[in-house]
Each structure stands twice: as C-alpha cells, then as structure tokens.
C-alpha positions as a printed NumPy array, in Angstrom:
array([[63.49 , 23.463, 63.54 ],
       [66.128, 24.037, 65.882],
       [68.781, 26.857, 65.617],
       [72.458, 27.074, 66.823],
       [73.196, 30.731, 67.819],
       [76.329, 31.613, 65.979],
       [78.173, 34.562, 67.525],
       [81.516, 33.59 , 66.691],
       [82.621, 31.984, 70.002],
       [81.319, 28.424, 69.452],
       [82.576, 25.099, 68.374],
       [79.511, 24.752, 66.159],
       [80.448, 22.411, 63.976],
       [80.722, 19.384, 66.323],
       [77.264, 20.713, 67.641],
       [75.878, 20.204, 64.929],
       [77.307, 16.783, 64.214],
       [75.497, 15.445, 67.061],
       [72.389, 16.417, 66.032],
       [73.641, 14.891, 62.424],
       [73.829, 11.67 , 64.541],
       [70.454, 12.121, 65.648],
       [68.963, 12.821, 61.95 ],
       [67.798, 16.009, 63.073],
       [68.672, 18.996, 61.   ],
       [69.982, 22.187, 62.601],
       [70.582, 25.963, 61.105],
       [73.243, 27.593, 62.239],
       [71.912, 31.127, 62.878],
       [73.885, 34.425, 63.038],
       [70.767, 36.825, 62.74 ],
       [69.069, 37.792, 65.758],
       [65.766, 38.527, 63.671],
       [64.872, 35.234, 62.796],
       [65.595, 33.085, 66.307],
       [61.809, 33.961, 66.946],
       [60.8  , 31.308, 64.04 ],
       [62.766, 28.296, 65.347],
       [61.197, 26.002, 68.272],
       [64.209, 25.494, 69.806],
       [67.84 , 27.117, 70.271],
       [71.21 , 25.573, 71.382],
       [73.778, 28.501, 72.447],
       [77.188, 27.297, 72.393],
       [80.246, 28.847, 73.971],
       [84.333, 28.539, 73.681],
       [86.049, 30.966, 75.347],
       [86.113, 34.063, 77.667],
       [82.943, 35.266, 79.172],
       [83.244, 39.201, 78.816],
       [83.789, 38.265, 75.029],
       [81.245, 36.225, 74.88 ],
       [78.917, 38.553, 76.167],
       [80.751, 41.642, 73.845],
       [79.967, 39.544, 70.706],
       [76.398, 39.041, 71.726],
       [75.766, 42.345, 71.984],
       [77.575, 43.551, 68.761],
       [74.996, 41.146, 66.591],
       [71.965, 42.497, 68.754],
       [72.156, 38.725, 69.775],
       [71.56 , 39.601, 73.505],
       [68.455, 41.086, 73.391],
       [66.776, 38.655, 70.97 ],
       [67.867, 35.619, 73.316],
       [66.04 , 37.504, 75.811],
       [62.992, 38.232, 74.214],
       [63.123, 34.43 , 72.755],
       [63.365, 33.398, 76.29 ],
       [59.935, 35.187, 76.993],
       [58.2  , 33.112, 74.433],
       [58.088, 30.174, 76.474],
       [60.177, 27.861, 73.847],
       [62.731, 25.829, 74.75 ],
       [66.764, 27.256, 74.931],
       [69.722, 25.451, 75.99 ],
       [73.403, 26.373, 76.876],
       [76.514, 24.536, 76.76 ],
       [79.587, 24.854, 78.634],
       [80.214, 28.647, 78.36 ],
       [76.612, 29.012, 76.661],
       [75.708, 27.893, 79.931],
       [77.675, 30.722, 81.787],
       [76.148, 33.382, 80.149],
       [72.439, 32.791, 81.072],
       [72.754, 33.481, 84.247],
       [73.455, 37.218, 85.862],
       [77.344, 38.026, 86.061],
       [80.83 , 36.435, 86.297],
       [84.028, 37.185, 87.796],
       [86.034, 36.159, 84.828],
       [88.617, 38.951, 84.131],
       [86.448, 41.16 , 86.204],
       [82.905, 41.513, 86.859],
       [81.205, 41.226, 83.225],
       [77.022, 41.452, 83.018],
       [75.427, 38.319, 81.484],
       [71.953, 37.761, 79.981],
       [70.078, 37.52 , 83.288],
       [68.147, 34.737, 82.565],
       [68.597, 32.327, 85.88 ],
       [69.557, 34.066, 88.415],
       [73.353, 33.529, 90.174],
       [76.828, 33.831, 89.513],
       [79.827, 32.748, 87.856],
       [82.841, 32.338, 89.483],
       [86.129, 30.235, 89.351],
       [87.095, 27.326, 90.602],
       [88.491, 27.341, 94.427],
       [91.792, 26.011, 95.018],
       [91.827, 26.213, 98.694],
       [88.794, 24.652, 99.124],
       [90.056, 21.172, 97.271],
       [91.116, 18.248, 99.436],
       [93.492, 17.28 , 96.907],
       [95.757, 18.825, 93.955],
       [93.34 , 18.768, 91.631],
       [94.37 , 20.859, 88.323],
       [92.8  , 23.54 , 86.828],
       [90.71 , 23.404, 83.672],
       [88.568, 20.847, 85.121],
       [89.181, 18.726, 81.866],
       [87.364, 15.379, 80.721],
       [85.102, 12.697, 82.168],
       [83.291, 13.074, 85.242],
       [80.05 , 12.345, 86.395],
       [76.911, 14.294, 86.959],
       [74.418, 13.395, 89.894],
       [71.079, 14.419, 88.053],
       [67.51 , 15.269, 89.408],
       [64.698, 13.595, 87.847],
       [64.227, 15.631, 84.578],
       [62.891, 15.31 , 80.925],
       [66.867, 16.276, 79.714],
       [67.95 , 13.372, 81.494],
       [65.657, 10.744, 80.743],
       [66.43 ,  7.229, 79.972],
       [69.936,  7.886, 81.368],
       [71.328,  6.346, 84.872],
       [71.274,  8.638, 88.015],
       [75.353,  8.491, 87.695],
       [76.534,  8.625, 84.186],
       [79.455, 10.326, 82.482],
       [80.047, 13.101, 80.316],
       [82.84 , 15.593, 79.07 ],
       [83.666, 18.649, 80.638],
       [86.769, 21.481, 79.783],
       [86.199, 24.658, 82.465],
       [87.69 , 27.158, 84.634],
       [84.65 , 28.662, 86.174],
       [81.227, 27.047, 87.27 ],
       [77.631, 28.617, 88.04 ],
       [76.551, 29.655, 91.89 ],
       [72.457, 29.293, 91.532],
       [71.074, 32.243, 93.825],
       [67.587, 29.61 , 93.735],
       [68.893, 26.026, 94.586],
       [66.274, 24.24 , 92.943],
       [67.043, 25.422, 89.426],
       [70.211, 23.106, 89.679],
       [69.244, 19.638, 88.054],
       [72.754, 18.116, 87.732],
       [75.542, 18.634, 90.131],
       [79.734, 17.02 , 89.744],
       [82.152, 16.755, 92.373],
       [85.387, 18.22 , 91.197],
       [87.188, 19.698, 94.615],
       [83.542, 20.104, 95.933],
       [80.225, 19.92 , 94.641],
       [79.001, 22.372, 91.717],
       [76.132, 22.807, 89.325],
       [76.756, 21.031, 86.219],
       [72.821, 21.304, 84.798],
       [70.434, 24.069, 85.24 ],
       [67.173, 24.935, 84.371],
       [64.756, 27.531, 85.294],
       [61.457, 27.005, 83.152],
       [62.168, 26.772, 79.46 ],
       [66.115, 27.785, 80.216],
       [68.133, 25.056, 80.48 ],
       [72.138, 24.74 , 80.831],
       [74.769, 22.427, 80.501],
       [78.035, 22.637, 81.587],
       [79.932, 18.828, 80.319],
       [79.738, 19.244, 76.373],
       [77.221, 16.399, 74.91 ],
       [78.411, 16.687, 71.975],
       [81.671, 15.043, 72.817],
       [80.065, 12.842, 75.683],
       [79.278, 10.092, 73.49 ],
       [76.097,  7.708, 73.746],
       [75.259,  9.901, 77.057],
       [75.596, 13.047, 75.423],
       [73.565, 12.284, 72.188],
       [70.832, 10.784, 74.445],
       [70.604, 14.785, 76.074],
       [70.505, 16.103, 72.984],
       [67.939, 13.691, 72.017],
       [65.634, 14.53 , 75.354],
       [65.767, 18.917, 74.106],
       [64.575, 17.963, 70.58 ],
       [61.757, 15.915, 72.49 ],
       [60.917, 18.217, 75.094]])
C-alpha cells in the first residue's frame, strides 16, 4: 500500500489520480503513526518551504518521515516534497529541512543565465537521467512538467540522477538509498510521468 503524506501543502488530489491511472490504490495519510505500515510514501509539496517544514512539524509529521526513512522502504518527493528532504533552504531565510540527503536549497540565479529566462521555471523541459530503476523504460532525454523558484545543490554529486538545463544545469532527480526526489511533477507530465510513478510502485 502506498501512502500520500497529507500535511496540508499538497496538490494531492491530482497525485492521486495518477496512481488512479495506474490502478493502484493510494491512502492519503495525515497521521504520522501509521506511515510505518505502508511500503511506500509519496510526499507532495505546493508552496513555501519554511511552511512546509512548520506544518510538518505541527502533525509530528517530521519526525515520523525520518524514522520511516530508517526502515529502508521506499519514499519519494515531488517538486517542493523534493526540497524538503534535503538539509536547509534559503527561501525567505534560512529554514531547517528533514536532513535526509544532504545539500541545499537555493533560488534560481539570474546573473548566471545567458539569456532572459523568467522566473518560476514553468512547464516542459527535459531531464538528462542516469541509469536508474525510476527511470526505466523511458528515453535518456524525455520531457516532463516543472513550476519552481528554487532547485537542490547536492553536497554528494552522485546522489543526483536527473539533471535540466534552465539558465545552467541543476538537479532535477535525486536519490540517496531508499530517498528519492523529483523536482518536474509526474503527475502532470503525462505518459512520461505515469511511467515514473509506475517504476516507485515497482521498485
């Protein structure tokens, strides 16, 4: 069974559409006691990252991702989800994140673009992907759906599995053991998207 983390600060319902799509069922979970009984956990995320992480820790969220984490099964983030697995971000000052990969969060650099690129990065794009079970049966380029202001700075360069060019190059996938992180939204990505979402009920 797999469980989408509901701490208010999620588009959840198109989530779990996908997996709809995919015929697999999903609970959408807002109690931090019971994410130890699914085998698998999406965290979604809309939205700023200090309230992100302030919502987390109101539900006692935080510290059950964390010790879920340590049981080996398999969690994934998407988009800001993604953001807060990993140690800090500058967003609206320095907030404290879950700690789970370690790096940064940071926003996009202007002055380092070659052109006037705008800022959300918003829609398609592609992702240049390592060879990994998420991204099975899909082409080395392919294209998926993005909406962000600030990306992830790995401190450990090989937990980056998908990088985009937008200005310069950034990490668009992650993973670091059983933590994975996506920053495009498959749900909205289409045949490319479903097909991820596919490969983390299969891992």
């Amino acid at each position: 069974m797999i469980a989408i983390v509901d701490y208010k600060m999620g588009n959840l319902a198109s989530v779990k559409n996908a997996f709809a799509l995919l015929g697999t069922e999903v609970v959408v979970e807002s109690d931090p006691d019971r994410l130890k009984q699914y085998e698998r956990i999406i965290l979604p995320g809309v939205g700023a990252y200090g309230d992100a992480m302030e919502h987390l820790k109101e539900r006692g969220m935080d510290e059950a991702l964390k010790s879920y984490a340590k049981s080996g099964k398999y969690m994934m983030g998407i988009c800001l989800g993604m953001q807060l697995l990993f140690d800090s971000s500058s967003e609206f000052g320095d907030n404290a994140g879950l700690g789970l990969i370690k790096g940064h969060v940071q926003g996009f650099e202007p002055k380092r673009f070659e052109t006037n690129l705008k800022i959300p990065h918003m829609g398609w794009n592609r992702m240049f992907t390592k060879n990994h079970k998420l991204f099975e049966a899909l082409d080395e380029e392919h294209y998926l759906y993005f909406v962000h202001s600030f990306h992830v700075v790995c401190e450990n360069s090989e937990d980056t599995i998908g990088r985009t060019e937008y200005g310069y190059s950034f990490s668009s996938a992650v993973a670091h053991d059983n933590i994975l992180g996506i920053q495009p939204h498959p749900e909205k990505s289409h045949e490319n998207g479903l097909k991820i979402l596919k490969n983390f009920i299969n891992l």
